[in-house]
GUZANU-553534 format. One record per residue (C-alpha): y, z, x; residue number from 1. Coordinates in steps of 0.02 Angstrom, whole numbers, plus 50000, padded with zeros to 5 digits. Example, Ala and Ser with C-alpha at 12.3 -4.5 7.8 and 13.67 -1.06 7.14 Angstrom:
REM GUZANU-553534
- 49775,50390,50615,1 $
- 49947,50357,50684,2 $
***
This chain:
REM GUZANU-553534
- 50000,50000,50000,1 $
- 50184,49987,50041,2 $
- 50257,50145,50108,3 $
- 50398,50151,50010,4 $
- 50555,50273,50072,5 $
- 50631,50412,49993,6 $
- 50781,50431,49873,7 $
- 50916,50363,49967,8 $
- 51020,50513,50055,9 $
- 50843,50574,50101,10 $
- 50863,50624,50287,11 $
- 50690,50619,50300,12 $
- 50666,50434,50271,13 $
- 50622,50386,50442,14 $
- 50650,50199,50517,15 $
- 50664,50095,50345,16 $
- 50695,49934,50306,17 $
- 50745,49868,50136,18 $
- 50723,49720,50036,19 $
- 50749,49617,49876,20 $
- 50628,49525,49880,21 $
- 50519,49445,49727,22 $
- 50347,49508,49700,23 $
- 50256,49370,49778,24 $
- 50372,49389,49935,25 $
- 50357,49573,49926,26 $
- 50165,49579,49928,27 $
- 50173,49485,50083,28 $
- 50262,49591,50153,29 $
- 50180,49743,50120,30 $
- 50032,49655,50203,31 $
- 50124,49615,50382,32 $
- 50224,49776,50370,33 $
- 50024,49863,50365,34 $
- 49965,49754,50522,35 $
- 50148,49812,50615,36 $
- 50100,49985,50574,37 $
- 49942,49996,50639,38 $
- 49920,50098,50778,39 $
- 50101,50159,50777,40 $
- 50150,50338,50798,41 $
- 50313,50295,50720,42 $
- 50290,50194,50568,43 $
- 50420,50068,50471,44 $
- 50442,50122,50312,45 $
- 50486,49985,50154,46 $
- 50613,49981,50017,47 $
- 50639,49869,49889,48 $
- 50789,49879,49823,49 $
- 50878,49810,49654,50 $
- 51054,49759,49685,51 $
- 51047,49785,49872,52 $
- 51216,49709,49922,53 $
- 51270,49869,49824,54 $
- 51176,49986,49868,55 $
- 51203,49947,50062,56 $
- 51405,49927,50020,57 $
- 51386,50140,50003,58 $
- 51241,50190,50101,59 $
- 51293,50112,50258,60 $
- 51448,50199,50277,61 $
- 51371,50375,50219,62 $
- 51221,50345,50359,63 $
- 51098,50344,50210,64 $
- 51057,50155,50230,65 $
- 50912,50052,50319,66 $
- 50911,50009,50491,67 $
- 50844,49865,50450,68 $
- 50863,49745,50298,69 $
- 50827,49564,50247,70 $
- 50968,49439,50191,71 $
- 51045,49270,50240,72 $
- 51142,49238,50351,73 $
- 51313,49231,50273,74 $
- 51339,49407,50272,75 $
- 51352,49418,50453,76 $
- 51543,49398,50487,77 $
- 51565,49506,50352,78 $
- 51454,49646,50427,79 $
- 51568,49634,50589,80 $
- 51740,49656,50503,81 $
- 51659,49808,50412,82 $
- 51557,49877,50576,83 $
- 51403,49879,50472,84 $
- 51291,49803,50618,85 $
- 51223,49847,50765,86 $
- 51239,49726,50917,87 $
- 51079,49726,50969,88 $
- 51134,49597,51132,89 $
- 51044,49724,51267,90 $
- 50905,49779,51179,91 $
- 50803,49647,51155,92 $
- 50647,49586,51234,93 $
- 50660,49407,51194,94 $
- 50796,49261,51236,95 $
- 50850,49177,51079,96 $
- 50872,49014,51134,97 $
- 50703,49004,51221,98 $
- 50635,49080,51052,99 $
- 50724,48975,50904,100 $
- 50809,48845,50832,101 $
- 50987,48827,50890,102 $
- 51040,48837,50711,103 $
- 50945,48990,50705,104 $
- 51032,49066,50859,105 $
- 51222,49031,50796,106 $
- 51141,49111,50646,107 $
- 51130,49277,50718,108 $
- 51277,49290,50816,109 $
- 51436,49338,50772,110 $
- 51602,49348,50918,111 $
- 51471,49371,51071,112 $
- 51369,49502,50960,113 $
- 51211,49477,50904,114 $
- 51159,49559,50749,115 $
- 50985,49516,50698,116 $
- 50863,49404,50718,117 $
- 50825,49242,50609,118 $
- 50617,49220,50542,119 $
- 50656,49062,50419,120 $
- 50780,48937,50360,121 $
- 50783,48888,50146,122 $
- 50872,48828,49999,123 $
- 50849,48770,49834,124 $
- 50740,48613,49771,125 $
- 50688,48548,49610,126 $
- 50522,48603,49548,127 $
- 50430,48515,49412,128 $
- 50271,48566,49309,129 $
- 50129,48426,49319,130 $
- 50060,48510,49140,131 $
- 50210,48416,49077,132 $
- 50289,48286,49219,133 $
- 50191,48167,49294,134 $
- 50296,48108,49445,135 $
- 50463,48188,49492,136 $
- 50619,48116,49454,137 $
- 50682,48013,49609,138 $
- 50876,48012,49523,139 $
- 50971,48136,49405,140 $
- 50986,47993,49281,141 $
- 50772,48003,49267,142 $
- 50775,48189,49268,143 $
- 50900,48187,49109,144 $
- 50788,48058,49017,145 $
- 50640,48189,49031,146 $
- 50753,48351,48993,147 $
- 50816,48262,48839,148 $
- 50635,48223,48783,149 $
- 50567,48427,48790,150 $
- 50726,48499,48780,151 $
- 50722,48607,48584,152 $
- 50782,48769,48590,153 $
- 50735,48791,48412,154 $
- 50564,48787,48452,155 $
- 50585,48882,48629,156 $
- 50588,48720,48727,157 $
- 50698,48694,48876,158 $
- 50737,48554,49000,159 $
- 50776,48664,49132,160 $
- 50767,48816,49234,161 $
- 50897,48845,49326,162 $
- 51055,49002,49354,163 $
- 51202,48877,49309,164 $
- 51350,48975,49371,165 $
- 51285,49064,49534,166 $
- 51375,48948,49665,167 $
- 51222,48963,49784,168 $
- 51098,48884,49655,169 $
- 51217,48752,49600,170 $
- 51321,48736,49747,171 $
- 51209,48538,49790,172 $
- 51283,48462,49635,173 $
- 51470,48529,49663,174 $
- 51457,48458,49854,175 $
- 51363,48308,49802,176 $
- 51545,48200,49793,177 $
- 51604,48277,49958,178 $
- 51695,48439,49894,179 $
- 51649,48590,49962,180 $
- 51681,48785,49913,181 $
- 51754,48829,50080,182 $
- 51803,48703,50215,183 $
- 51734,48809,50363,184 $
- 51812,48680,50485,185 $
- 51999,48717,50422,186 $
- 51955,48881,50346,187 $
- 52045,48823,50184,188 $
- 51980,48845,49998,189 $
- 51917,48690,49915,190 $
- 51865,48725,49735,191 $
- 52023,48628,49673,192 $
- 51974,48477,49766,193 $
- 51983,48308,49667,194 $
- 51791,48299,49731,195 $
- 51760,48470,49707,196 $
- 51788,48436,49495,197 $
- 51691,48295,49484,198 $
- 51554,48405,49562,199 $
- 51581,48531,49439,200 $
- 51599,48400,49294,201 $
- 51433,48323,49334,202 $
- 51341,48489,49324,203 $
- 51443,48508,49155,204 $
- 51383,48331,49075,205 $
- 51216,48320,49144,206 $
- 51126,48494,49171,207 $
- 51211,48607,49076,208 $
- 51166,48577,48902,209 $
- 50989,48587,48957,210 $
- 50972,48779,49013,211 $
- 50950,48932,48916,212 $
- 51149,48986,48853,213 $
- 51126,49154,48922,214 $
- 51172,49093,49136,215 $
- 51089,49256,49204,216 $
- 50933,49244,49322,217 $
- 50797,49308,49220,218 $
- 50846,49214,49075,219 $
- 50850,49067,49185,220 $
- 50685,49092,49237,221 $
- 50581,49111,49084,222 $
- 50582,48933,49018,223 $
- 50479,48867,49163,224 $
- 50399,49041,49205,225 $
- 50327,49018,49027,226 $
- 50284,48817,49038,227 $
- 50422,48793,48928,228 $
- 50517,48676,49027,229 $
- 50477,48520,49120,230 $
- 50592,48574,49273,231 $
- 50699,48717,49388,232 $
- 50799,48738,49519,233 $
- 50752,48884,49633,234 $
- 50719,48915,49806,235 $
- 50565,48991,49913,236 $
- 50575,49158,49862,237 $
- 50518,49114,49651,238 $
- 50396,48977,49719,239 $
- 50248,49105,49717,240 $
- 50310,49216,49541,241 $
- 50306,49048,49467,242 $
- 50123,49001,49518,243 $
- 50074,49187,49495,244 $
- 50128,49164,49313,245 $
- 49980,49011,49301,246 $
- 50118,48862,49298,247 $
- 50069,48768,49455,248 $
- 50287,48742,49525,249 $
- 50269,48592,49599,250 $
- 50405,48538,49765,251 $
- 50514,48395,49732,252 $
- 50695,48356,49833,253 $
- 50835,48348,49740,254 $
- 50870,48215,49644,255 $
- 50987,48054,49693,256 $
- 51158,48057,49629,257 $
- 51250,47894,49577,258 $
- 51404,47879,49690,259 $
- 51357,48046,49781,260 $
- 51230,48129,49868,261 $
- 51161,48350,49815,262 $
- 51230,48445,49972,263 $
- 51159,48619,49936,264 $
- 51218,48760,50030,265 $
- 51039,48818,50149,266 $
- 51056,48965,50219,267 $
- 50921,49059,50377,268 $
- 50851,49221,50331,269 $
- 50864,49373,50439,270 $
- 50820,49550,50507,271 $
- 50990,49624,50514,272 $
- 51027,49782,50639,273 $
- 51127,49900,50561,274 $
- 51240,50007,50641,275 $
- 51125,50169,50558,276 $
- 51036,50099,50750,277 $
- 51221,50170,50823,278 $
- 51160,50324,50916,279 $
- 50990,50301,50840,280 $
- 50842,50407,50953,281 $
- 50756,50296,51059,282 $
- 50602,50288,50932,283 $
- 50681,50236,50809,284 $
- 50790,50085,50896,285 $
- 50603,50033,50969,286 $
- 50524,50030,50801,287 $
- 50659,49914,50739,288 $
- 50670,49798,50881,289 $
- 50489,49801,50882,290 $
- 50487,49738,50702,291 $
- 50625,49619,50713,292 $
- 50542,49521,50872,293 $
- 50360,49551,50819,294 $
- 50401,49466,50628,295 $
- 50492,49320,50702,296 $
- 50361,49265,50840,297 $
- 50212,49321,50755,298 $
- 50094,49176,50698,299 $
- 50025,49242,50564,300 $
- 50174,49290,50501,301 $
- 50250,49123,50499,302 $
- 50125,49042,50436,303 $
- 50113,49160,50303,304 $
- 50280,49126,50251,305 $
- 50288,48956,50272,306 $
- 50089,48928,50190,307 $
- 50118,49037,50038,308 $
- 50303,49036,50003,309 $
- 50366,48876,50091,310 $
- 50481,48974,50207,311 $
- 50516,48839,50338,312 $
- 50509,48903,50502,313 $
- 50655,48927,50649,314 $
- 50529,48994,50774,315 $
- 50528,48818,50884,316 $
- 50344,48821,50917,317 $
- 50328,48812,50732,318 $
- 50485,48726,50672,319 $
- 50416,48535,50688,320 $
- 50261,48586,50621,321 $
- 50193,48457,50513,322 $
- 50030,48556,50439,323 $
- 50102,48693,50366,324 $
- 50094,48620,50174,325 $
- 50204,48501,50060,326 $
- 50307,48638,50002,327 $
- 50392,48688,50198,328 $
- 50393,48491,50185,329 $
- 50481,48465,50037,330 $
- 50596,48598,50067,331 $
- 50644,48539,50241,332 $
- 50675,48373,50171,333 $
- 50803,48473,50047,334 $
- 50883,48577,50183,335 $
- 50925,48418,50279,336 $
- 51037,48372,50138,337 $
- 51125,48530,50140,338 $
- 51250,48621,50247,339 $
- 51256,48796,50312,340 $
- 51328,48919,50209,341 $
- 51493,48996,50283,342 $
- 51475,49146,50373,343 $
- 51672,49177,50363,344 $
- 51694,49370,50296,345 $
- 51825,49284,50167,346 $
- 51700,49218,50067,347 $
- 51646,49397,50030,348 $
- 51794,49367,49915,349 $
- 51748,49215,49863,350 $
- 51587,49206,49736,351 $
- 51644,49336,49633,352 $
- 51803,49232,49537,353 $
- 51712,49076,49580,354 $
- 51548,49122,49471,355 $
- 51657,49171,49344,356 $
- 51782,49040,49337,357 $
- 51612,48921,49332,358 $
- 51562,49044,49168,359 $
- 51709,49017,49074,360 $
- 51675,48802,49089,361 $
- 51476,48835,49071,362 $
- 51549,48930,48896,363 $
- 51673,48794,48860,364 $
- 51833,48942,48852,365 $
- 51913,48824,48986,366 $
- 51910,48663,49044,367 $
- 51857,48626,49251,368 $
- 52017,48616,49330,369 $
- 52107,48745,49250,370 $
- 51990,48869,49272,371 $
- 51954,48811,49466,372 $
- 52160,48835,49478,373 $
- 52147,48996,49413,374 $
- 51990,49060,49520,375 $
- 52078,48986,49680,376 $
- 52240,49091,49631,377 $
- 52138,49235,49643,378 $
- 52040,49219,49779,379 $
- 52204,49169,49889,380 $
- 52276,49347,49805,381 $
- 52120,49433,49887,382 $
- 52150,49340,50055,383 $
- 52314,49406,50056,384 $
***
């Protein structure tokens, strides 16, 4: 079983990490978390934890939080700013760039510090359900036809899974014109980009109308869960809760664009250090390190991820790997349309009025431009 740790506060945690991951994800964990411990005198404890970008927002700064967690990368400039990380630069045992992808390296580091270390790269793809779609949709204009012939929410029929207002998950069809949330180049805001709205306006006349009208996750993700939709959009992490629920997900790129081409935002997933490691004893900064460099070199591990929840690997013994399954395949082929998600700490202040400004269009209250206007009057307000 998964040692799980104690309230949080509880001084008597020991070395934790935390996680929020889904159950599939989670069980696979437990089971290279119990190979790590083996043999230790010091064991690495688990969490999972609901809402974690919360929960570490207070237990960080109170010294009640993890030493280690799990998370993308785009948190990492924020972490800095906020001295929530631990540079880890002279404690570890392995060089980076010997180790991973180069993408994966810039990944980790942050101003000279390094804060964690990377295990896979992801993003979002289309997933279809053979029970009900014979051959994936090669354009978005093929994927509507099929929507519109299941979609009947009368009879609990859908078109589509899919969170329509979370700028990760939809973030390949507002890029797919050349807009982009944040220009990281410039550092300048671009949701009221002429490119940016048509973006947003094909995502409001071709997918919208097809998902459940309540935009939150697990609404989302019963239609398909349930084999009551032909299609969603989700990334690694659902890939096994879907086939766990008997509806064999199947991997699919996504689809061609007319005039444009899906740019989703991928991001590479890490083992962050957290500065609870500041002044840590010297058992519990080896148990972390330990688990950080064992997870992200480990075969088994990889493979694991990669096999059973198409995780594509950054490790570059692994990374060109061409028999680790179609779904690390598909998915790579989906990442190389896609673009890094900023690791600015502005955007921190970004998703919040973005998501929300997307809301009030996905509710029709306000039409794209205005409510992109007002969202970037916010954010700017925030920045200053």
């Amino acid at each position: 079983m998964l040692t799980v740790a104690g309230c949080l506060g509880d001084e008597d945690q020991g070395t934790t990490l935390w996680n929020e991951f889904e159950d599939a994800e989670e069980e696979t964990l437990e089971e290279h978390l119990d190979a790590f411990n083996e043999g230790r005198d010091n064991e690495l404890n688990a969490d999972n934890i609901a809402d974690m970008e919360d929960q570490l927002e207070t237990a960080i700064p109170a010294g009640d939080g993890p030493e280690t967690f799990a998370w993308a990368h785009d948190w990492l400039g924020r972490y800095h700013d906020q001295e929530f990380g631990y540079d880890a630069s002279g404690d570890l045992n392995l060089d980076l760039e010997s180790e991973f992808t180069a993408d994966a390296v810039d990944a980790v580091q942050w101003e000279g510090h390094t804060y964690g270390l990377p295990y896979a790269s992801e993003t979002v793809t289309l997933m279809y359900n053979p029970d009900l779609v014979d051959e994936p949709p090669e354009t978005l204009e093929e994927m509507v036809e099929i929507m519109d012939d299941y979609h009947d929410p009368a009879n609990n029929q859908w078109g589509l899974s899919y969170p329509p207002v979370d700028p990760y998950f939809v973030s390949g069809f507002l890029h797919a014109f050349g807009g982009r949330i944040f220009h990281e180049d410039t550092g300048e805001l671009g949701i009221e980009d002429d490119e940016f709205i048509e973006g947003l306006e094909l995502l409001q006349e071709n997918l919208w109308e097809y998902v459940p009208s309540d935009p939150e996750y697990g609404s989302q993700m019963a239609p398909f869960n349930d084999g009551n939709a032909p299609f969603a959009i989700n990334g690694p992490w659902q890939v096994g809760g879907f086939r766990d629920a008997g509806v064999d997900a199947t991997l699919a790129p996504l689809p061609d664009v007319d005039g444009g081409s899906p740019t989703p935002y991928t991001g590479i997933q890490v083992w962050y250090f957290t500065s609870g490691l500041d002044g840590a004893d010297e058992e519990t900064l080896e148990t972390t390190i330990d688990w950080a460099e064992w997870y992200t070199t480990n075969e088994d591990v990889i493979v694991d991820n990669a096999e059973r929840h198409g995780l594509i690997p950054v490790h570059q013994e692994y990374a060109e790997s061409d028999d680790l399954g179609e779904d690390v395949d598909t998915f790579v082929e989906t990442v190389e349309m896609g673009t890094p998600m900023p690791a600015d700490p502005r955007m921190d202040l970004v998703f919040t009025p973005l998501e929300e400004a997307l809301e009030r269009v996905f509710n029709e209250s306000e039409e794209p431009a205005e409510a992109m206007e007002a969202a970037a009057e916010e954010i700017r307000g925030r920045w200053d």
